[in-house]
C-alpha positions in Angstrom: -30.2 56.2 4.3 -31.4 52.5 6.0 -34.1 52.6 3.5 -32.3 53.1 0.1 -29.9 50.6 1.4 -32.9 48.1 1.9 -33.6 48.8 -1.4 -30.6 48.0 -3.2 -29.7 45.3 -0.5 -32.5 43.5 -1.2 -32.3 42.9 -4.8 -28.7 42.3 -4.8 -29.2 39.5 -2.4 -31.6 38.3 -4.7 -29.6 38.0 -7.1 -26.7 36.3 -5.3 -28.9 33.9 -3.6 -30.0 32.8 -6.8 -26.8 33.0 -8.1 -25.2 30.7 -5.4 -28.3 28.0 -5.3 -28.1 27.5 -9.4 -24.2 27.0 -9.0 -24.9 24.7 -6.4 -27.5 22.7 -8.6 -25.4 22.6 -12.1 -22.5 21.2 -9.3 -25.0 18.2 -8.4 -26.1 17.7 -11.8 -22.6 17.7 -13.0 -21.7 15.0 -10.4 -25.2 13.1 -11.9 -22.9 13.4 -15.5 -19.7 12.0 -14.1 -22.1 9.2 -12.3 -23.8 8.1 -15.6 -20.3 8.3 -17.2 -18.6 6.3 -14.3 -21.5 3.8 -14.4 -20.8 3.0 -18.4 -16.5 2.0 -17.1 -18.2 -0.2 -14.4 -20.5 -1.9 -16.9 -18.3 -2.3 -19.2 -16.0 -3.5 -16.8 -18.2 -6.3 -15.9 -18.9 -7.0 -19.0 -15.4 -7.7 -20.0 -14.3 -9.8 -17.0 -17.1 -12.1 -17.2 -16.1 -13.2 -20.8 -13.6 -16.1 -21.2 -9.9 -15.1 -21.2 -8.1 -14.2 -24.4 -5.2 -16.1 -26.1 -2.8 -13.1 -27.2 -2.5 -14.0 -30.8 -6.0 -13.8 -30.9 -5.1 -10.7 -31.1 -3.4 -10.5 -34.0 -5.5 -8.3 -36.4 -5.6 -5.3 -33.3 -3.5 -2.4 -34.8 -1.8 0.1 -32.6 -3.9 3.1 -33.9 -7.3 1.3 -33.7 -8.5 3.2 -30.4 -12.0 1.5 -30.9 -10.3 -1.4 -31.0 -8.3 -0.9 -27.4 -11.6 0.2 -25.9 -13.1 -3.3 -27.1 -10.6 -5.6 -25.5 -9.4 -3.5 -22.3 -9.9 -5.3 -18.9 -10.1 -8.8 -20.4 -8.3 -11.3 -18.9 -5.6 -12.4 -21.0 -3.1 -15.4 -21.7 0.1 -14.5 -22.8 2.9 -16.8 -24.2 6.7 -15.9 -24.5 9.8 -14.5 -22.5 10.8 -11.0 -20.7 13.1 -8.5 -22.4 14.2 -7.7 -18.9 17.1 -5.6 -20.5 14.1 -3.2 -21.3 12.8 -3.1 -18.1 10.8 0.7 -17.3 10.4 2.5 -14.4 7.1 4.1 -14.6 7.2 7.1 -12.0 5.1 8.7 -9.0 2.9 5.2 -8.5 1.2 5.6 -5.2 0.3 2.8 -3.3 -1.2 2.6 0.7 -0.2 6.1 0.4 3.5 5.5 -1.0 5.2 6.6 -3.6 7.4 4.5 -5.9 7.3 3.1 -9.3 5.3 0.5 -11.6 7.5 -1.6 -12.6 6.8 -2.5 -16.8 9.3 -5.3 -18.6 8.3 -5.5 -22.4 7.2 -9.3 -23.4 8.3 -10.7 -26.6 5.1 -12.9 -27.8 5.7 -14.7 -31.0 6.1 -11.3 -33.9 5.0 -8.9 -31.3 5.6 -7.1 -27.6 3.6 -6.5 -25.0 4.5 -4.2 -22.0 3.9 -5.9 -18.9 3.2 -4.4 -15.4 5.0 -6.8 -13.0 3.5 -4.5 -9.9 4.6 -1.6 -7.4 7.9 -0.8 -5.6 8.6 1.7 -3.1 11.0 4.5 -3.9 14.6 3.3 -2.4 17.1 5.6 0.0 17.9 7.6 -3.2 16.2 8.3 -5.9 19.6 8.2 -7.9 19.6 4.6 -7.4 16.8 2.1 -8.8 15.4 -0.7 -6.6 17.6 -4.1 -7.5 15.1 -6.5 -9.0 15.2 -9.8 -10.6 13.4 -11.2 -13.8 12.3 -14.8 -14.5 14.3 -16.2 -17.4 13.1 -18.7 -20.0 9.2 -19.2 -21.5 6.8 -18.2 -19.4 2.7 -18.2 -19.3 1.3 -14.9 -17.9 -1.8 -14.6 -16.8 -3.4 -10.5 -16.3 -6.1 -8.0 -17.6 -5.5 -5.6 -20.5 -5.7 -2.0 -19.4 -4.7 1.0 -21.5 -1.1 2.8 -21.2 -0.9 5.6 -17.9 -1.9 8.4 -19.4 -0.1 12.0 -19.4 -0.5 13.6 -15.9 -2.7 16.2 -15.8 -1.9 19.6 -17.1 1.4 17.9 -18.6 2.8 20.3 -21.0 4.4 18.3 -24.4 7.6 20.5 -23.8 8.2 18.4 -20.8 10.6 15.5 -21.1 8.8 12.1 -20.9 11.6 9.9 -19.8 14.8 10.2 -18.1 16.8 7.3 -18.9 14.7 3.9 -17.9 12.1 5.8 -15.7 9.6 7.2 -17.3 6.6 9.8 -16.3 3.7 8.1 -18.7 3.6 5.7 -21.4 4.2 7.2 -24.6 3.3 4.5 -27.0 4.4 6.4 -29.7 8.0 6.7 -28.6 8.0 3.4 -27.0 7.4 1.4 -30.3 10.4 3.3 -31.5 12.3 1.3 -28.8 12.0 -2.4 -30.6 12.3 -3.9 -34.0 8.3 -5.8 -33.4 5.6 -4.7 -33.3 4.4 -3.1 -30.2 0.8 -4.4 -29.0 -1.3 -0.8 -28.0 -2.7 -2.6 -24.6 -1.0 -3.3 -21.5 -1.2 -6.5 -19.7 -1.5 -6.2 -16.2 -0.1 -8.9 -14.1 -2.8 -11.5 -11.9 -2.4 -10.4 -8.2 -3.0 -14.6 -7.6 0.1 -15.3 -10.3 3.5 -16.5 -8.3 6.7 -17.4 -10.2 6.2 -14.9 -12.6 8.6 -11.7 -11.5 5.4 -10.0 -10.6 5.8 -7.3 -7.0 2.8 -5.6 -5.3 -0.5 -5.6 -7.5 -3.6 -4.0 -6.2 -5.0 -2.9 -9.6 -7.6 0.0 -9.0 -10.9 -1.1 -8.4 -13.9 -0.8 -11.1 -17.3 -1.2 -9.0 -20.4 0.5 -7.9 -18.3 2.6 -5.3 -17.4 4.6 -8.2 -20.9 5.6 -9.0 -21.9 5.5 -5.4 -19.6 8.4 -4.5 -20.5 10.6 -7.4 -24.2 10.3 -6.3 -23.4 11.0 -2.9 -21.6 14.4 -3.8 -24.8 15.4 -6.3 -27.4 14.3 -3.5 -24.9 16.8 -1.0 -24.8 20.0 -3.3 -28.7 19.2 -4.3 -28.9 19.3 -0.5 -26.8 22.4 0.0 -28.6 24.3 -2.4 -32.7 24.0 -0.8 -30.7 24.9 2.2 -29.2 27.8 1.1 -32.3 28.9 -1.0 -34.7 28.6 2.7 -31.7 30.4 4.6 -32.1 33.5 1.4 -35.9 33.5 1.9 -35.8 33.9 5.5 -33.1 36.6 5.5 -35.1 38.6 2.9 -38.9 38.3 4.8 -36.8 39.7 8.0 -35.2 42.3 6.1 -38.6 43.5 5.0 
């Protein structure tokens, strides 16, 4: 009976071993892919914030449908020209900062023939979420200074039978339903607001980070599962010469 098991033991652990170590290695190169692909944003990144900063009707010729368009001019550094429709004001949801919840706060920005949303910056969630955090919003002509980033996304696994908004506060940026809201033309980018910029109705910016961390980590987790898988693999061999 201890032999036959032996004999189909050993093959099945065979085949699990290998099983287990490939896993491991497609993991690793996997996290190789999503280094190469992290290392194109950071260059690209760099790339954009080293050229000079844009004057927004420079702009002019961008349509909101060009996507190659958007990819082109996200993350420059902008200049922006014009006055808050702080009647408009969003309340873009679930925005974790330092661990904290709250909301981005995005006022629409008439510019000459066309509107930009703005992201003044992070708020904490108040006592209630029935009741929005009070906030105040320069009037007049005002020169904002940012970097264009594309609209927040859909969270993952959103589903389209979901409601986006709720009144004011809204779960993503639907572009789409957004240019609905006004009578101009809504610009496709979004301009976030300078950390540096005061007098300007802007709250708590820390924009996310673009840099070699990015890549770093991913390389880290490929070198781990690389790692994981010789060590499993010598672990199988020695298991199957004792079980000889």
């Amino acid at each position: 009976m201890s032999n036959t098991r032996k004999i189909i033991g050993r093959p099945l652990l065979m085949v699990l071993a290998v099983v287990i170590c490939l896993s491991m290695l497609r993991l690793g190169v996997w996290q190789l892919d999503r280094a190469a692909q992290k290392q194109q944003i950071v260059s690209h990144f760099q790339a954009q914030t080293s050229l000079p900063a844009l004057k927004f009707d420079e702009t002019s010729a961008i349509s909101g449908q060009a996507d190659e368009n958007n990819q082109a001019l996200r993350y420059r550094s902008a200049d922006i020209s014009g006055r808050y429709l702080a009647d408009q004001t969003l309340w873009l949801d679930r925005q974790v900062s330092d661990q904290r919840v709250g909301y981005a706060v995005i006022t629409p920005f008439q510019s000459g023939s066309r509107v930009i949303l703005v992201n003044r910056g992070w708020l904490p969630v108040g006592e209630s979420r029935e009741q929005l955090p009070e906030i105040a919003t320069p009037n007049g002509d005002l020169q904002l200074q940012g970097r264009l980033n594309l609209p927040t996304a859909a969270p993952p696994l959103w589903d389209s039978k979901y409601q986006v908004n709720d009144g004011v506060v809204w779960q993503y940026l639907d572009m789409s339903i957004l240019q609905s809201e006004f009578d101009l033309e809504l610009f496709p980018l979004v301009l976030e607001l300078a950390p540096d910029q005061a007098g300007v109705g802007g709250f708590h910016r820390a924009w996310q980070r673009i840099d070699d961390q990015w890549v770093n980590r991913h390389k880290a987790y490929a070198l781990q599962w690389f790692a994981l898988a010789v060590a499993f693999f010598i672990a199988s061999l020695v298991v199957l010469i004792r079980t000889r």
